[in-house]
C-alpha positions in Angstrom: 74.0 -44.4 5.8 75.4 -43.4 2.5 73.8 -45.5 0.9 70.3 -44.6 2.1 70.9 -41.7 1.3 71.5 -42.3 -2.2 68.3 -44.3 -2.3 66.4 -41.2 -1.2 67.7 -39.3 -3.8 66.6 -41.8 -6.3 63.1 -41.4 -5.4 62.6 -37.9 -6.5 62.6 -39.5 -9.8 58.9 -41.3 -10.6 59.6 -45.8 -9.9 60.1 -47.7 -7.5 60.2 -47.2 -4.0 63.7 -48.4 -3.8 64.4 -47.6 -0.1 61.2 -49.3 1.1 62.3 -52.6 -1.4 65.7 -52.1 0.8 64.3 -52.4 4.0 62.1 -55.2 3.0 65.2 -57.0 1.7 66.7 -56.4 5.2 64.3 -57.7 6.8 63.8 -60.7 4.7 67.8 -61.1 5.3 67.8 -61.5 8.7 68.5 -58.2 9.6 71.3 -57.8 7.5 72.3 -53.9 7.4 70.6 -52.2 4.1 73.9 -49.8 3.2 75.1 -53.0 2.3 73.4 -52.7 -1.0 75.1 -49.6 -1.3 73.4 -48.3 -5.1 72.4 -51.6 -6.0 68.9 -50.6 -6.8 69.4 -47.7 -8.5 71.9 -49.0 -10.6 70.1 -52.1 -11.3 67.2 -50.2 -11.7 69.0 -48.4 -14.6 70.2 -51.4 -16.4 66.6 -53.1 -16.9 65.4 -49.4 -18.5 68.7 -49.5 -20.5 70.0 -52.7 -20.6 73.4 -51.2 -19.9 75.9 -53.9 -17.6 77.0 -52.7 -14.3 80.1 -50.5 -14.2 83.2 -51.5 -13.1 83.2 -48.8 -10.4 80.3 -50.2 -9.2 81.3 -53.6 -8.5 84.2 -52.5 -6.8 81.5 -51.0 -4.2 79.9 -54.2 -4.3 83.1 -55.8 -3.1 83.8 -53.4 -0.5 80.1 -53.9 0.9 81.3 -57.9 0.9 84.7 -57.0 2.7 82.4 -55.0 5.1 79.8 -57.4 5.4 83.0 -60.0 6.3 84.7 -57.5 8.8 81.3 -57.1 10.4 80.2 -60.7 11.2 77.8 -60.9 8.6 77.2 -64.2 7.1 77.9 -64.8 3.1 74.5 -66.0 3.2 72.9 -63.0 4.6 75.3 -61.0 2.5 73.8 -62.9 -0.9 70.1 -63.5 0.5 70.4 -59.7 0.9 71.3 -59.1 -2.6 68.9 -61.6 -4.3 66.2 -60.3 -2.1 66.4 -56.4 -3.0 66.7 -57.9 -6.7 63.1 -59.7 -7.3 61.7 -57.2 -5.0 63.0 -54.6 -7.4 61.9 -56.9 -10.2 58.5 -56.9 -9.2 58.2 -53.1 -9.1 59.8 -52.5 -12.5 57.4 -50.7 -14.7 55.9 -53.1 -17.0 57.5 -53.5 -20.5 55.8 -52.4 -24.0 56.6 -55.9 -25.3 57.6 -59.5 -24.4 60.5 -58.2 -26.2 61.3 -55.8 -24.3 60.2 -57.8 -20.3 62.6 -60.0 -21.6 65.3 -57.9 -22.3 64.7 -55.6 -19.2 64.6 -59.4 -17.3 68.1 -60.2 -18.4 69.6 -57.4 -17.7 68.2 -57.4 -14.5 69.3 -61.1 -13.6 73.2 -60.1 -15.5 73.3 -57.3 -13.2 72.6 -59.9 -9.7 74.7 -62.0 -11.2 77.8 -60.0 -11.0 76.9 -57.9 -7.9 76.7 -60.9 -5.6 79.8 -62.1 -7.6 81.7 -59.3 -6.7 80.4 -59.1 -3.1 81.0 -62.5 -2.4 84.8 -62.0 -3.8 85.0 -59.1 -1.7 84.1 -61.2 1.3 86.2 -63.6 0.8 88.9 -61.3 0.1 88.4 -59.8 3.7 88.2 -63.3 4.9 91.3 -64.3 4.2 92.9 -60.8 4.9 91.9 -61.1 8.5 93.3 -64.9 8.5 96.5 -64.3 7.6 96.1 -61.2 9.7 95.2 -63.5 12.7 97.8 -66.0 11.7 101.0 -63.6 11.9 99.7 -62.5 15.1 99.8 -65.8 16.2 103.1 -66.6 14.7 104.4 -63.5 16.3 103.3 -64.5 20.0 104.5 -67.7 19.7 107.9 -67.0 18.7 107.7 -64.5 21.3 106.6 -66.7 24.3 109.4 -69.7 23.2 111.9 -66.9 22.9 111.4 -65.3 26.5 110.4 -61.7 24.5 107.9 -59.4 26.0 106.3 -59.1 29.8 104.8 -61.5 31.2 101.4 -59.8 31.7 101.5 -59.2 27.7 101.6 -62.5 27.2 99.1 -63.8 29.4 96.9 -61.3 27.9 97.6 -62.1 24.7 97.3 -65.7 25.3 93.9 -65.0 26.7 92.7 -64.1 23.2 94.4 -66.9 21.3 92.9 -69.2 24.3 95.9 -70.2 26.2 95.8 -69.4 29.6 99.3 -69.0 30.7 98.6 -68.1 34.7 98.4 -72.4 34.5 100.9 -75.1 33.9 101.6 -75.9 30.7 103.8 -78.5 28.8 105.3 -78.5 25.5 105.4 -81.5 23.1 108.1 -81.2 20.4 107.8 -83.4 17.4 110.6 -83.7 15.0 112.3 -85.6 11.9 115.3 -87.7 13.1 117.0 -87.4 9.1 118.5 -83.8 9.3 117.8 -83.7 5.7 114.1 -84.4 6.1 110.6 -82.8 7.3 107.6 -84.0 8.5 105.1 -84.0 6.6 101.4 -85.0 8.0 100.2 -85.2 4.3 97.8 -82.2 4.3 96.3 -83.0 7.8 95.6 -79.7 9.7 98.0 -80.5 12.6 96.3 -78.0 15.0 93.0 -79.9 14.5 94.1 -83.2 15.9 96.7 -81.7 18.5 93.0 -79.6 19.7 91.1 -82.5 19.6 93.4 -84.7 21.7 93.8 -81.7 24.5 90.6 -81.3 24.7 88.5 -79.5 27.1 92.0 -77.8 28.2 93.5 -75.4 25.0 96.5 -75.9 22.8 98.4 -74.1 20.6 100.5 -75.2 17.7 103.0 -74.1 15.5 106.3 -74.8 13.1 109.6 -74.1 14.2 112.9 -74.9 12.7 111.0 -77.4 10.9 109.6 -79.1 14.2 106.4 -79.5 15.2 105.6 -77.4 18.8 102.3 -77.8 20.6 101.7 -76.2 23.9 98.9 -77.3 25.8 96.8 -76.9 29.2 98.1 -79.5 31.6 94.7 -79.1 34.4 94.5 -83.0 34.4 98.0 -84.2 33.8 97.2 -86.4 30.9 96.5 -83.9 27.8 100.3 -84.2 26.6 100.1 -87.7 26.7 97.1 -87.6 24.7 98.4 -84.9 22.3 101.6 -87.0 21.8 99.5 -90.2 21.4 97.4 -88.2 18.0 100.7 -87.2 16.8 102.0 -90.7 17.2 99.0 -91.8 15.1 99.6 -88.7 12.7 102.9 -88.6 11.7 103.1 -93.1 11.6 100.8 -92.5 8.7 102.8 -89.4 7.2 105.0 -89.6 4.4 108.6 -88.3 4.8 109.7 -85.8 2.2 113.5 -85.5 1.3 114.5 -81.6 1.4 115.8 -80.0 -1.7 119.2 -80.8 -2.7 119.8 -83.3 0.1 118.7 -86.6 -1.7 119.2 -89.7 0.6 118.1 -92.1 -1.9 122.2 -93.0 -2.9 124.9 -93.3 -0.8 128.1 -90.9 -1.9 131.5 -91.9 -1.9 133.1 -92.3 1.3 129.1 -92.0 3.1 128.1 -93.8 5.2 124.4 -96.2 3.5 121.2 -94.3 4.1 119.4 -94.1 7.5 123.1 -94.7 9.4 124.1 -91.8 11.7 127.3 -90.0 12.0 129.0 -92.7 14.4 126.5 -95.6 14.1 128.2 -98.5 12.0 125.8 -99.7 9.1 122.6 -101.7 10.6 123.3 -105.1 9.6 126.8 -105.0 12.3 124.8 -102.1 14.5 121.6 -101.4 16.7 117.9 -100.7 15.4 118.4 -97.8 12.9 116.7 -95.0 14.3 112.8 -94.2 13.7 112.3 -91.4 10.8 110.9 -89.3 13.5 110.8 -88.5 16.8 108.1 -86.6 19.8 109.8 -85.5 23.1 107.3 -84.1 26.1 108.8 -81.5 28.6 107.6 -80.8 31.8 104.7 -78.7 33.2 105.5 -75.4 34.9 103.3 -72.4 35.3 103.5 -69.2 33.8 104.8 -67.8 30.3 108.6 -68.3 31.7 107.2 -72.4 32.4 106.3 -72.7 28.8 109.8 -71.6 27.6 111.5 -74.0 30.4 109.3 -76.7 29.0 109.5 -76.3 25.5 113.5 -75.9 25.6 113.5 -79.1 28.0 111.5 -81.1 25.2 113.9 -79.7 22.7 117.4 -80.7 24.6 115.8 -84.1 25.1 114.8 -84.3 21.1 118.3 -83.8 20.2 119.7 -86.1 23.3 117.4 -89.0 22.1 119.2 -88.5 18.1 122.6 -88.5 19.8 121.7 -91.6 21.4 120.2 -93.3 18.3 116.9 -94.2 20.8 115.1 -96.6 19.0 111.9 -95.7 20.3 110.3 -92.5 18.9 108.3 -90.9 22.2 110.2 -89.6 25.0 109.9 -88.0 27.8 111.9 -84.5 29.0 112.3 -86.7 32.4 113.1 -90.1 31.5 116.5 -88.6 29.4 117.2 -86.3 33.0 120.2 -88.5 33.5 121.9 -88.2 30.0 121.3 -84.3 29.8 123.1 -83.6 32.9 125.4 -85.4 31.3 126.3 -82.9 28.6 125.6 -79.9 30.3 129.5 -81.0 31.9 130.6 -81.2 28.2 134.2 -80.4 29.7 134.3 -83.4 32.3 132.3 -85.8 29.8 134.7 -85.0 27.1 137.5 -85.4 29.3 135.9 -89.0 30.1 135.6 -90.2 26.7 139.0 -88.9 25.6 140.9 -90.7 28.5 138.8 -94.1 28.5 138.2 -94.5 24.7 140.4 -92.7 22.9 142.7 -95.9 22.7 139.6 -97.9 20.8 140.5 -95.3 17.9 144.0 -97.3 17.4 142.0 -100.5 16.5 141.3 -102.4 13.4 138.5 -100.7 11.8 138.4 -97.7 14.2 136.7 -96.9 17.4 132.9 -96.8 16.1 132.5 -101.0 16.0 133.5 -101.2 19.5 131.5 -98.3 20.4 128.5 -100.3 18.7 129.4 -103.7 20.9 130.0 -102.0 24.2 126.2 -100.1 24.0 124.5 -103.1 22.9 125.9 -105.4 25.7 125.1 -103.2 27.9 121.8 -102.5 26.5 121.7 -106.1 27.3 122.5 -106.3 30.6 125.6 -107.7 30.4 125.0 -110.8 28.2 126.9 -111.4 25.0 124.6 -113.6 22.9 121.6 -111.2 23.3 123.9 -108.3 21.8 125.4 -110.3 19.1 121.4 -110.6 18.4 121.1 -107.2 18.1 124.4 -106.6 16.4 123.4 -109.7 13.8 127.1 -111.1 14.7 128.5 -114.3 16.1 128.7 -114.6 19.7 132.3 -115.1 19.3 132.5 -111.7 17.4 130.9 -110.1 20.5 133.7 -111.7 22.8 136.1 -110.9 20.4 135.6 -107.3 20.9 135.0 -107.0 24.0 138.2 -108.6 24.9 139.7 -106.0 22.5 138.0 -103.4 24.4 139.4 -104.8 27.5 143.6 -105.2 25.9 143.2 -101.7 24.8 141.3 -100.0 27.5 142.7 -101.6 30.7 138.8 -102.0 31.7 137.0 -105.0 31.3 133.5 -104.8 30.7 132.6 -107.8 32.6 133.5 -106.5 35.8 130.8 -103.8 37.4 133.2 -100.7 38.5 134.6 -100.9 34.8 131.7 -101.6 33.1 129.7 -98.6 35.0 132.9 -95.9 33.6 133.1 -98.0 30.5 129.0 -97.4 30.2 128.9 -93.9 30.9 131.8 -92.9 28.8 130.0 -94.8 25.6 126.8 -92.8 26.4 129.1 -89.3 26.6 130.6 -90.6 23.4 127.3 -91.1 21.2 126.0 -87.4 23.0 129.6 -85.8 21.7 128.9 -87.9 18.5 132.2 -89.4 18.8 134.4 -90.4 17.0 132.9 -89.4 13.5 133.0 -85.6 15.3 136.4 -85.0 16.7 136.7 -84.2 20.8 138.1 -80.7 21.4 141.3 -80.0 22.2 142.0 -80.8 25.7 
């Protein structure tokens, strides 16, 4: 409105009729609102009689009209179609000059002064642009730290989910992706994340974030198979990302009295252990309904992520429900403790420690209960295997062979590798 106004104003003196070349520009535009222009024309107007640039002053109007323009829905095409529009239009109603001299001065000037308007307009928008996006983004961030946390009422969130897409009245399961190397991150190598993880969960929503450096996407669960497809992208994703090394935590050399790269507190090196471990790891809780089934399903799929790197699990996906068994395992920390102190607390008075027995025991039972197939995996003599187990047997009292010691031999290495045992000391008991 302003600006119309200050058009009007300009046509007391004798030219152009600069609010009619303003309306024709809006029309030509699209529609695009004429106090856009704010006193483009006039000023532009001036320059070709002068040949004066535009002011500083006013191409910091011209960007505010951009931010507007950007805060308003317009597009930057309409925004710059606008501009250029008002400017030949302009152009062609220009008195005529005295000399080619002087059309071609007055023609510069005119073309300098579009130039930096749209410039600044178009900086303007995109200054708005990304104002509103990071705008946007810390909203986001906020609710999503506030759904995982449990902050805020329920019917806040729903609402607010509402606008970010989610629909939290539904189930909804969490998929947690994380690096197994505490001293790594993941790093999907410039792919946006939220894309892919959208793509796969398609037509239901999803939602993703960073936090404590893990991946977290929460997603719609009408058909029962969107986390599986969200965790089958992310499979494909992160197999094809590089792992970067965090600052100061180098794992390219192994330090005196460390254990060699890519061996976990516990785990014996890999050429007398298991599988190392895979450099990073996805864990799927269950569905539940409701902002409070999001929280239960997201803190499910992160218990289970840091079960599966206790156990060393050699496969990277998971599921909340297939590791059940193992979590109600260490929610007891007192009776599983209790367990591994009395049963394999003696394999800490052998040769070499505790933690190459440890690595026997799991493989052959990992094996059913056959020796050769775990020296196999162990990459040691059959006769090795034996050896140990016998050990296991002199110093235990319980011999692996025979099923009701082999089931609180079993359980009590599987409490061990969730305590992290022995390379973490048990409590005192």
């Amino acid at each position: 409105m302003a600006a119309q106004e200050g058009i009007r104003v300009n046509q007391r003196l004798p030219g152009p009729d600069l609010a009619a070349i303003a309306a024709a520009a809006s029309r030509e535009a699209g529609g695009v609102p004429v106090g856009l222009l704010g006193d483009y024309l006039p000023a532009t107007a001036d320059a070709a009689a002068s040949g004066r640039r535009l002011a500083a002053a006013e191409l910091s109007g011209y960007g505010r009209s951009g931010e507007e323009a950007a805060l308003a829905g317009v597009a930057l095409r309409g925004l710059v179609d606008l501009f250029l529009s008002a400017t030949w239009r302009l152009w062609r109603e220009l008195p005529a000059g005295t000399s080619p001299v002087a059309v071609r001065a007055a023609g510069l000037a005119v073309l300098r002064a579009a130039d930096d308007a749209v410039a600044a307009a178009a900086e303007g928008f995109e200054r708005a642009l990304l104002t509103v996006a990071r705008r946007e983004e810390a909203e986001r961030r906020e609710f999503f730290d506030d759904l995982l946390s449990g902050r805020g009422g329920v019917g806040d969130l729903i609402v607010r989910g509402d606008q970010l897409g989610l629909r939290l009245a539904g189930p909804h399961q969490v998929v947690v992706a994380g690096s197994a190397a505490p001293w790594a991150v993941l790093n999907p190598a410039g792919v946006e994340v939220g894309a892919v993880v959208s793509d796969a969960a398609a037509p239901s929503p999803a939602l993703v974030a960073t936090r404590g450096g893990r991946i977290v996407a929460i997603t719609g669960a009408a058909d029962g198979k969107e986390a599986d497809r969200v965790t089958q992208a992310l499979a494909r994703l992160l197999a094809q990302a590089p792992q970067a090394a965090g600052a100061g935590q180098p794992p390219a050399e192994t330090r005196p009295g460390q254990a060699p790269a890519g061996t976990r507190p516990g785990q014996v090196p890999a050429e007398t252990g298991p599988e190392p471990s895979p450099p990073w790891r996805i864990v799927v809780g269950r569905p539940y309904p409701g902002p409070s089934g999001v929280v239960r399903s997201y803190e499910e799929a992160v218990e289970a992520l840091d079960v599966a790197e206790r156990l060393g699990l050699p496969e990277p996906v998971a599921s909340a429900a297939d590791l059940l068994v193992y979590q109600v395992l260490l929610r007891d920390r007192t009776a599983i403790t209790d367990l591994v102190r009395t049963v394999l607390m003696p394999l800490g008075t052998a040769r070499g420690g505790a933690a190459p027995l440890l690595a026997t025991l799991a493989a052959y039972f990992a094996r059913g209960g056959v020796a050769a197939a775990a020296a196999r995996d162990l990459h040691l003599s059959v006769r090795a295997v034996t050896y140990r187990l016998a050990r296991v047997k002199d110093l235990t009292g319980r011999d692996p062979g025979l099923p009701a010691d082999a089931l609180t031999l079993q359980v009590a290495v599987i409490g061990a590798r969730l305590l992290d045992w022995p390379a973490t000391p048990l409590p005192a008991g």
